[in-house]
N, C-alpha and C positions, 0 to 999 in steps of 0.2 A: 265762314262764321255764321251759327244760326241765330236771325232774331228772334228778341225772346219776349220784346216789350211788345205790350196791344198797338195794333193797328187798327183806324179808320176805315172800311172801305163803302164805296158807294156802290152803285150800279145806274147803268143806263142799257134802252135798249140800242143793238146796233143798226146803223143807218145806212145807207148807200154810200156818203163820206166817211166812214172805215175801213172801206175793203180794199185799199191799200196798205191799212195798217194788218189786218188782216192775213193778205196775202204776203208782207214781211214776214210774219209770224210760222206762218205754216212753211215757208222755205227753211227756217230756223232747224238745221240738225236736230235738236232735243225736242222737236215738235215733231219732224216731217218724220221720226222715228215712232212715233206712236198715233198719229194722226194717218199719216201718209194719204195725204191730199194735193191736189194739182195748186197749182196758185200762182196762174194765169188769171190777167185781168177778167179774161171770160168764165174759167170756172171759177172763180170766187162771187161772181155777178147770180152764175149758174146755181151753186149751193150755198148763198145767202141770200141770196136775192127776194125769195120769196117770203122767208121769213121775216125780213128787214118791212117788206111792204104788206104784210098780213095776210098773207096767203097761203100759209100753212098754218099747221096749228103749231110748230115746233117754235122757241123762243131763244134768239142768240141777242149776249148781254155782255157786255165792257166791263170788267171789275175794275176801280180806279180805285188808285191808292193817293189820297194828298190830291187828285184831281188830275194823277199823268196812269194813262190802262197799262194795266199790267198784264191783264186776263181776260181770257175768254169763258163764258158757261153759255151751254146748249141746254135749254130743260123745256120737260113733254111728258104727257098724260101716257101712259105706257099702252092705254086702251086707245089712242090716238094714231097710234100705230102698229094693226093687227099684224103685217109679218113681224117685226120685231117681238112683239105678244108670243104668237104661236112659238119662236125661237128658244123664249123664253122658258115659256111653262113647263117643258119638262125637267128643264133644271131649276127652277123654283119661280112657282106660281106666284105674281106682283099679286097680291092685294087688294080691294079696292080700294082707289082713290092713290092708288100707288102711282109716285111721279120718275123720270130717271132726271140726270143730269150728265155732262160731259162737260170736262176743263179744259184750259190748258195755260200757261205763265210763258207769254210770248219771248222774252227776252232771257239771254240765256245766266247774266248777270242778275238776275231776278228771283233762279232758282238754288235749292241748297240754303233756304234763312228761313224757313220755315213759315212763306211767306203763303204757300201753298194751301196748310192746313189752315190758317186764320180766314183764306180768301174764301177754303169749303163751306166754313165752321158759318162764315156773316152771310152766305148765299144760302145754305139751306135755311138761317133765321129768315131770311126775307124772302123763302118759298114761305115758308109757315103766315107769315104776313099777305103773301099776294092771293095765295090761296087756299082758303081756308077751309075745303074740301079733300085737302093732301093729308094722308093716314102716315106715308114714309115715304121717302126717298131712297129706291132700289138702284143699285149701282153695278156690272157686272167689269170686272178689270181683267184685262189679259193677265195672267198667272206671273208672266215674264216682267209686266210693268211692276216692279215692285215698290219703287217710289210713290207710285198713285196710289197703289191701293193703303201703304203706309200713310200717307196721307190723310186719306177716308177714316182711318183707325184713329188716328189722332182728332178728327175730327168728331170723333164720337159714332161712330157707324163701328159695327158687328161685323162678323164675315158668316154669315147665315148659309152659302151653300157653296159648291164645287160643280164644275162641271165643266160638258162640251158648247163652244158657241162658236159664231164664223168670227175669226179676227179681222181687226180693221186693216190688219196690215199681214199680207199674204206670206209675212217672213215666221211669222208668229205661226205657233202650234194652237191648238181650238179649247186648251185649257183655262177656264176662268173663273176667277175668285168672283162672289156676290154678295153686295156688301148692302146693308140698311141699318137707316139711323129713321127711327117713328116721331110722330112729332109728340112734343113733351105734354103730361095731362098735367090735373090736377097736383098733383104729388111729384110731378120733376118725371122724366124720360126716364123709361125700363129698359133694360136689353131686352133686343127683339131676336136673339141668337148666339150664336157659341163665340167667346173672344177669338 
């Protein structure tokens, strides 16, 4: 059943004491299908560890709903990291000041209420809050994930291009949907590309 009433949600950044929550999450079938990450106590230490104590520039964040996490978001200056850049631009150039983001809704009771799109919808508001240098939020989704990228649509993002990228998950073909939502001016948010 989809929820359809407003939800709360907060954020916090994550700490060294989540990455057991963490690493439940990513063993999670509906996770380890689109993420496909180890989650072992050492590489989860390995690929958040550094983020957690500020030593990349990339940002992993808890979405809490009512105060128990539900979600995970990864978000990063797209100029922050030039191979992903180069990857990018020939299938459509970020922008400046263009941010990405990465999700995911660790429990599998969690997903299918529509819980997804409300979680995108409050985290790209509280990009536009943190940083107020961000022009959009550029999104690229395996072609395959279609739940994700419906998400992003419902969230107010565009699908602005098509193209080849490396998948995260080597089962995947190199087809991917790219999706932006700008942040809103004077007059309320414009589409920044084709429905």
């Amino acid at each position: 059943m989809r929820q359809t009433e407003d939800v709360m949600w907060t954020f916090r950044r994550v700490t060294s004491g989540d990455f057991a929550l963490l690493a439940r999450w990513l063993s999670r079938p509906h996770v380890a299908r689109w993420w496909n990450h180890e989650w072992s106590a050492e590489a989860v230490d390995r690929d958040f560890g550094p983020s957690a104590r500020g030593d990349e520039p990339n940002q992993d964040w808890l979405a809490l709903l009512a105060g128990r996490p539900v979600g995970l978001f990864q978000r990063c200056w797209w100029t922050d990291y030039p191979e992903y850049l180069a990857e990018m631009t020939p299938v459509y150039p970020p922008p400046p000041g263009a941010v990405s983001i990465d999700y995911l809704i660790g429990e599998p009771e969690d997903t299918g209420r529509g819980l997804g799109t409300s979680m995108i919808a409050a985290f790209v508001a509280r990009t536009w809050a943190d940083l107020p240098g961000a022009s959009c939020v550029l999104v690229p989704v395996a072609a395959a994930n279609r739940a994700s990228w419906r998400a992003l649509r419902r969230a107010g993002f565009v699908t602005v291009a098509e193209g080849e990228l490396e998948p995260d998950n080597p089962i995947d073909d190199r087809r991917h949907l790219v999706l932006r939502r700008d942040r809103p001016g004077p007059g309320g948010e414009a589409p920044s590309g084709r429905a």
